[in-house]
C-alpha positions in Angstrom: -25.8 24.9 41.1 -27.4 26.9 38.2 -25.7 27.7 35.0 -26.2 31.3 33.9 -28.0 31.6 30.6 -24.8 33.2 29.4 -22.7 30.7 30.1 -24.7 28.3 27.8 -25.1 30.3 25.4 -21.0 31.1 24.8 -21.2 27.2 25.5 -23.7 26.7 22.4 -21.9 29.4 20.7 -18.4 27.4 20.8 -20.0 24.1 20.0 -21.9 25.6 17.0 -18.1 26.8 16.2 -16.1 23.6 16.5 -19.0 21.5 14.4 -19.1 23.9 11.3 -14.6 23.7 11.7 -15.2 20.1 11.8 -17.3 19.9 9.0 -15.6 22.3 7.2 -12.6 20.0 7.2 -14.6 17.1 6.3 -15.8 18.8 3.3 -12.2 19.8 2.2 -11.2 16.1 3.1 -13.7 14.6 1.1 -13.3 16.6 -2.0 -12.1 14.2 -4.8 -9.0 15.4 -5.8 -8.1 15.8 -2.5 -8.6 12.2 -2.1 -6.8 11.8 -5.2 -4.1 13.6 -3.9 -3.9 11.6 -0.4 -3.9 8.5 -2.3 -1.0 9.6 -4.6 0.7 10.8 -1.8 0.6 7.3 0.2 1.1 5.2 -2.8 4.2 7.2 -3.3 5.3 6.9 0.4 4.8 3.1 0.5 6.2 2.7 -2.9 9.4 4.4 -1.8 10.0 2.0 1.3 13.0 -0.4 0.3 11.1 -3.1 1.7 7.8 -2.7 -0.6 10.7 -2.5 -3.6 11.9 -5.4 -2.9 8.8 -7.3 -3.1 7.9 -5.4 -6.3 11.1 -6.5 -7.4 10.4 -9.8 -6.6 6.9 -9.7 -8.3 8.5 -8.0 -11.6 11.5 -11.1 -11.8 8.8 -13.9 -11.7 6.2 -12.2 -13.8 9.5 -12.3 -16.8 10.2 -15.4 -16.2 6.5 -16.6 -16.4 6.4 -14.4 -20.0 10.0 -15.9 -20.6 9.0 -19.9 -19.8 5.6 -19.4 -21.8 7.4 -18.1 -24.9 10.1 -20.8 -24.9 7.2 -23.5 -24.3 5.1 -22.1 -27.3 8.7 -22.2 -29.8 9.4 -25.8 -28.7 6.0 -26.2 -29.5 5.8 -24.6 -32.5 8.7 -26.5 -33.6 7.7 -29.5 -32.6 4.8 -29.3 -35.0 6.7 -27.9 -38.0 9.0 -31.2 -37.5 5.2 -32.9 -37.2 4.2 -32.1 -40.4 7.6 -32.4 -42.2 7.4 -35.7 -41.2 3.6 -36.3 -42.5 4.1 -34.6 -45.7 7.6 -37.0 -46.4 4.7 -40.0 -45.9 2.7 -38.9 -48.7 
């Protein structure tokens, strides 16, 4: 059965209609501060899930008590070598 050469051309018509819609949005998606804004928007969504906080929490207590140990270690160290050279310079 033969198509009329109106239907395919309200069939072209449409099609021609949906792809400049869909690039249309594709433009508008791909506009950098709307990616910007997506991105802020989904950071913000994971950032608010108790279970991401908790793990960021987790992350934030070990990160102090690396910062914490490393500044202890360098003071005993520190002292260490100021009792180092108290004890050279009584030699002399």
């Amino acid at each position: 059965m033969a198509r009329d050469i109106n239907d395919i051309q309200r069939d072209i018509e449409r099609t021609r209609r949906q792809l400049a819609s869909t690039l249309d949005e594709l433009a508008t998606r791909t506009k950098p501060k709307n990616l910007v804004d997506d991105a802020k928007r989904e950071a913000t969504a994971k950032v608010r899930d108790p279970q991401v906080q908790k793990v960021l929490a987790g992350v934030g207590v070990a990160v102090v008590g690396i910062i914490a140990f490393a500044v202890l270690r360098n003071r005993k160290r520190s002292n260490e070598l100021k009792e180092i050279k108290q004890l050279l310079a009584g030699r002399a």
